[in-house]
N, C-alpha and C positions, 0 to 999 in steps of 0.2 A: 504493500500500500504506500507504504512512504516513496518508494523509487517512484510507480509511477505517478505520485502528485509532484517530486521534484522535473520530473521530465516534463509534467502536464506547463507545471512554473516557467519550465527554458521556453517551454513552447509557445508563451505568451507572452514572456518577457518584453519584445521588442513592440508589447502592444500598450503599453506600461502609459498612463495618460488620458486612456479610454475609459469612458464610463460605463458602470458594468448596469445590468439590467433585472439580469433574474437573480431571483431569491433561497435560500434554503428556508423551506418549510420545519416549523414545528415549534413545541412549545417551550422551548426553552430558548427565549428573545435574545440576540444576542447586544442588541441596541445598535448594531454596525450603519451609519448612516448610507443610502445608496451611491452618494454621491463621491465615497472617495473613492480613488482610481486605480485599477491595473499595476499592480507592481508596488513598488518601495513607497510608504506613507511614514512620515516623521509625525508620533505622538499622535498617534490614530484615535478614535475613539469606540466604543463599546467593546464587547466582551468576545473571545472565539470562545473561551471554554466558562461556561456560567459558572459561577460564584455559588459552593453547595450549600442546599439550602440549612440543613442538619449539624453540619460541622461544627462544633463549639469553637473553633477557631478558624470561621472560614474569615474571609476578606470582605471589609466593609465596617460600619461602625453601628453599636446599637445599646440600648439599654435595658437591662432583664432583671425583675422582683424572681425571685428564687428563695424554695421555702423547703426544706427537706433535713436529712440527718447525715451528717460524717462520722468517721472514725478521729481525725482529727481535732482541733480545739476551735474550727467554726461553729459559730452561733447557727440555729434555724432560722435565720432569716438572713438573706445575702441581698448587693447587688451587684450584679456582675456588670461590667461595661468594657465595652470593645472603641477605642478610635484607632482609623486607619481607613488607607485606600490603598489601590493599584494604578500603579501608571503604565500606560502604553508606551514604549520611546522609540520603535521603530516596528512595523508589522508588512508584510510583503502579502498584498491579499491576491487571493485566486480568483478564477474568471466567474464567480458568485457570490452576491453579498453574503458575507456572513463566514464565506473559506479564506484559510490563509493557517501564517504564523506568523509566531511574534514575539518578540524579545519586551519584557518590562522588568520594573522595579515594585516593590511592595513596603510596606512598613505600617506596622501596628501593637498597637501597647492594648494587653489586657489585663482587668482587674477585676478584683473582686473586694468586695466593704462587708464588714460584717455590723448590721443594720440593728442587732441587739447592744450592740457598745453605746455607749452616752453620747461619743463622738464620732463612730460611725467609722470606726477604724479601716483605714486599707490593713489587708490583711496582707494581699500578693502582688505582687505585679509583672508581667510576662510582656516582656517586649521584644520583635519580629522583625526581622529585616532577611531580603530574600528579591532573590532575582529567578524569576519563573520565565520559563517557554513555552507558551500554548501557541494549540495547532488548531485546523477544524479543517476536516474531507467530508460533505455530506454530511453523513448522522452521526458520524466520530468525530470524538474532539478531544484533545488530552491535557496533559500539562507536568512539563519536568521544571522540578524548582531545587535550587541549593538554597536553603536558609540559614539564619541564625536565631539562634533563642536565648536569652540571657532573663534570669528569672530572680526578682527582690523582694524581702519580705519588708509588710508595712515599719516605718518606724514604732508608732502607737502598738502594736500586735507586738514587737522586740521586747516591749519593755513588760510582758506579763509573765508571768513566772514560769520557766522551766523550757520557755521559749529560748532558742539559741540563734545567733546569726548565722547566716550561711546563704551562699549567694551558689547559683545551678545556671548552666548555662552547656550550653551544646550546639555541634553543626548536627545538620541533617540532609539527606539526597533523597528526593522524593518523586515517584512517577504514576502518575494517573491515569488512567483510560474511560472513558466514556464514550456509551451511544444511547443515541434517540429513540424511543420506539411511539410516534405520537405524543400522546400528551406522558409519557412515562419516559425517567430515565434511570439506568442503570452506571454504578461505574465502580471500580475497584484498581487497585495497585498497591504499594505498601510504601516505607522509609529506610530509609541505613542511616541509623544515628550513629556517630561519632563524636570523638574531641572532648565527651563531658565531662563536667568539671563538678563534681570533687571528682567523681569514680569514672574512668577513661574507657570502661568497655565499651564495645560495639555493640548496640541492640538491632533487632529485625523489627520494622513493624509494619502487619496486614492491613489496609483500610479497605472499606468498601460502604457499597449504601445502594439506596433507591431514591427513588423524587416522581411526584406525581405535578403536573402542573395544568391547570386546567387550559383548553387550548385556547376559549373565546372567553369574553368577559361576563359576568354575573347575568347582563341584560345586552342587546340586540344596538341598543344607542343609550345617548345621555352618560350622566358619570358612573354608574351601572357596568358601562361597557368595558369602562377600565378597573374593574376590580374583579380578579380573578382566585380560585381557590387554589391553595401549594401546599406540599406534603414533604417529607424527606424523614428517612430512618436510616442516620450513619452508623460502622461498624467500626471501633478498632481493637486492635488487638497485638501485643509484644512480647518475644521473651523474655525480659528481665520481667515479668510481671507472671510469667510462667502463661501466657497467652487466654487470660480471661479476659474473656468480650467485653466493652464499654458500650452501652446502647444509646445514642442519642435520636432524639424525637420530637421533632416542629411539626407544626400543623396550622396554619389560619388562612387570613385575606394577603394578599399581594396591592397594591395601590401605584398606577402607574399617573400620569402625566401626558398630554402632547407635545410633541418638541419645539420648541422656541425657532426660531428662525435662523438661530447661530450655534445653538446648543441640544443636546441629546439630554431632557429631566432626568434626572434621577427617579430609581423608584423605593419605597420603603411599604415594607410590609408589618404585620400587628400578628405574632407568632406566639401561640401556648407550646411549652416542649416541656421535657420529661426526658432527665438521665438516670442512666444505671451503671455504677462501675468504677475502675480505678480515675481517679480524680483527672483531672484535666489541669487542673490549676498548678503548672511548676513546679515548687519544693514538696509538693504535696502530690505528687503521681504515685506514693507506695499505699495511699489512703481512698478507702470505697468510702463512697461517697451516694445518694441516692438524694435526687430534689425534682420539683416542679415548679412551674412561674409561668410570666408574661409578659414579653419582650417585645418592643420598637425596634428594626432592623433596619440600617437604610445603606444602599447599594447603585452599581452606577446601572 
């Protein structure tokens, strides 16, 4: 597949300029405006491989009440918040909107407050930096990322008893695959952690999931039309954890925009989820963890 899309690529190359016409169908938008052209685009806009919707750490920024129990010394009440984006810096698109690949950048801090404290302690904080390569052929689309992750506990959360400092931080190699099937998407690959700090082993890690996305909007016209139903149930799983599944689980409305005459709106959607499993949260991945909430999500 890949030979013949780089071959499909030379073969168009010198048409580099031209505006493309047709579209890949289905429901995962990828926001690619029609209008850009044939060949090498500087800081393109919208998405080849959508943004999962499930992943406690996907791309984009958002806000989630979280209420559940850990093994850990978190309170039952949390709020978790994500800021970040992805940048596009260079993307070579194919003879249909929406195909191509693409070289960006990424960067996002995430956190978590424990909402029981008087002052609403940071507890963690998890910040992301990462250069990804997605691609998109028709109803595949992928994305290989080298990241980094370097993870702090709150100052306030240091000073409680029995708490100790210690700062977690790791590279990671990661490759993705996905395809379309209508309004449903499927997709799986896994990680090679290295580098980590304190303890230098090498981990494996599985990821996978599904996504349902509804293909037309709630209603036929009106503002109806753009709000559509989305689903996602990510999977991961490693062996320093001896390979027990983490369940992650979104579910709500989606809320789009029409696009301005210079710019592609963003979209944010009003998502309930529901995890199960080794924490997500940095210094605290050796601790099960089980919550539910109700989160603002906003995305390009």
């Amino acid at each position: 597949m890949l030979r013949s899309f780089t071959l499909a690529a030379l073969c168009v190359a010198s048409l580099a300029g031209v505006a493309r016409a047709s579209h890949i169908s289905g429901a995962c938008d990828t926001g690619i405006p029609a209008e850009e052209t044939l060949g090498f685009n500087w800081f393109p806009r919208g998405e080849l491989f959508c943004p999962l919707i499930a992943d406690p750490k996907s791309d984009g920024s958002f806000a989630s009440y979280l209420r559940g129990t850990s093994s850990s010394a978190f309170g039952t009440d949390l709020a978790s918040v994500g800021v970040g984006d992805r940048l596009g810096v260079v993307r070579y698109n194919g003879p249909r909107v929406g195909e191509g690949i693409e070289l960006g950048f990424q960067a996002n801090v995430y956190a978590q407050y424990d909402l029981n404290a008087p002052s609403y302690d940071l507890i963690n904080a998890d910040y992301v930096i990462g250069l990804p390569i997605t691609f998109r052929f028709d109803r595949v689309s992928g994305r290989l990322r080298l990241y980094h992750q370097s993870s702090h506990l709150g100052d306030e959360f240091l000073q409680r008893p029995g708490v100790e400092q210690e700062n977690f931080a790791f590279q990671s190699a990661e490759g993705l695959l996905s395809i379309d099937f209508g309004p449903l998407r499927g997709y799986g690959g896994g990680e090679y952690v290295f580098g980590a700090q304190p303890d230098s082993r090498i981990t494996s890690v599985i990821h996978g999931g599904v996504e349902l996305r509804q293909m037309t909007g709630l209603a036929a016209s009106g503002a109806l039309s753009r709000v559509r139903l989305v689903g996602g149930l990510d999977l991961k799983s490693s062996d320093e954890l001896d390979w027990e599944i983490a369940y992650s689980a979104r579910a709500g409305f989606e809320f789009g925009r029409e696009p301005g005459p210079t710019h592609l709106a963003r979209r944010f959607s009003l998502l309930g989820e529901y995890y199960e499993g080794a924490s997500p949260y940095g210094l605290f991945f050796r601790d099960h963890v089980s919550y539910y909430g109700i989160g603002i999500h906003v995305g390009s």
